[in-house]
C-alpha positions in Angstrom: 9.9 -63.5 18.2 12.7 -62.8 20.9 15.5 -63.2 19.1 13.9 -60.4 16.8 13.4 -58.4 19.7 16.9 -58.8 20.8 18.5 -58.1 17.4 16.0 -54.9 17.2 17.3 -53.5 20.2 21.4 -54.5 19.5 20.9 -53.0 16.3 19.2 -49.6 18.1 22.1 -49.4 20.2 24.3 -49.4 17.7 23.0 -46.9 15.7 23.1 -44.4 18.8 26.6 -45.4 19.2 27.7 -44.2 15.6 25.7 -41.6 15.7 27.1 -40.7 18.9 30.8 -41.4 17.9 30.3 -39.4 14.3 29.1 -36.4 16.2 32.3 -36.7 18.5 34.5 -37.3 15.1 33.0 -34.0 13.1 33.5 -32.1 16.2 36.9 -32.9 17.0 38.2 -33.2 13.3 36.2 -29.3 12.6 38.1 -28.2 15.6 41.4 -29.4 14.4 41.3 -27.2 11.3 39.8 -29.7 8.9 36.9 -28.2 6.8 33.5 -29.2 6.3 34.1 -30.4 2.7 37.0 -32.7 4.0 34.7 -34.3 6.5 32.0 -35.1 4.4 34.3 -36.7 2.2 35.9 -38.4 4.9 32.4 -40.0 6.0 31.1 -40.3 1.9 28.6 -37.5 2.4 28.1 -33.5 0.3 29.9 -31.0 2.8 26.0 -29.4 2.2 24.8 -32.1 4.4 28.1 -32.6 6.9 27.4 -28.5 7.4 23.3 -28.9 7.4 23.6 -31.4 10.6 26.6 -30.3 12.5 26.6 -26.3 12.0 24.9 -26.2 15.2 27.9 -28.5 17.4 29.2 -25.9 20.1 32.3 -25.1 19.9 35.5 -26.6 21.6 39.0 -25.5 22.4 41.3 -27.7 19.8 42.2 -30.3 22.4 42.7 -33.3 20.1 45.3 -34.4 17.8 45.3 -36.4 14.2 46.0 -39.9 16.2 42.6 -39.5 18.1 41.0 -38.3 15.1 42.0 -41.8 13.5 41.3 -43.6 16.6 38.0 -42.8 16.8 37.4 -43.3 12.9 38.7 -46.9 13.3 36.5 -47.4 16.6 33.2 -46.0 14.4 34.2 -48.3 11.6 34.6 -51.1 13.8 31.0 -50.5 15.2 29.5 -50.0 11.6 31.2 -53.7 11.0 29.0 -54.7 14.6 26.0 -52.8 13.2 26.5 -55.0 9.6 26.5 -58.1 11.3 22.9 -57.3 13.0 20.5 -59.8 10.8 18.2 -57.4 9.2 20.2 -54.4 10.3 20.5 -53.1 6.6 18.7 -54.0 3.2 22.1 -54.8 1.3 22.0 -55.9 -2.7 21.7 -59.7 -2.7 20.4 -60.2 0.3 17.4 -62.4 1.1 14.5 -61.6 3.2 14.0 -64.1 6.3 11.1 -64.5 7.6 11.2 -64.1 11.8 
């Protein structure tokens, strides 16, 4: 029962942390001129729902450049990876229930 505990808990934290870093990522890439409907491309989403979530971000003072824009993409990709690897994390086609 621990070890589904623990995996519960990794796999809340890493949710937070993309959810965290793609809040940081629409803000800075909106702020750097890029529209909503090249976001939600960018993160496989309708710019409806890119503009729905993050209308209400506050706005900042362009301050970023395309490198950190890319940085931080690769650094919420590599925690989606993380987050994949989280038994249970995600129902993915193939996969086999385990029981705890």
């Amino acid at each position: 029962m621990r070890a589904t505990t623990d995996g519960s808990s990794r796999c809340d934290d890493c949710e937070k942390r993309l959810s965290f870093l793609e809040r940081r990522l629409v803000r800075d890439a909106h702020a750097n001129g890029l529209t909503w409907g090249q976001i939600a491309r960018s993160l496989g989403v309708s710019r409806q729902a890119i503009h729905q979530r993050y209308r209400n971000l506050p706005d900042i003072e362009p301050e970023t450049q395309r490198q950190q824009w890319e940085r931080r993409r690769r650094e919420m990709d590599e925690l989606f990876e993380q987050w994949m690897t989280v038994p249970g994390a995600v129902d993915r086609p193939g996969d086999q229930a385990v029981d705890p």
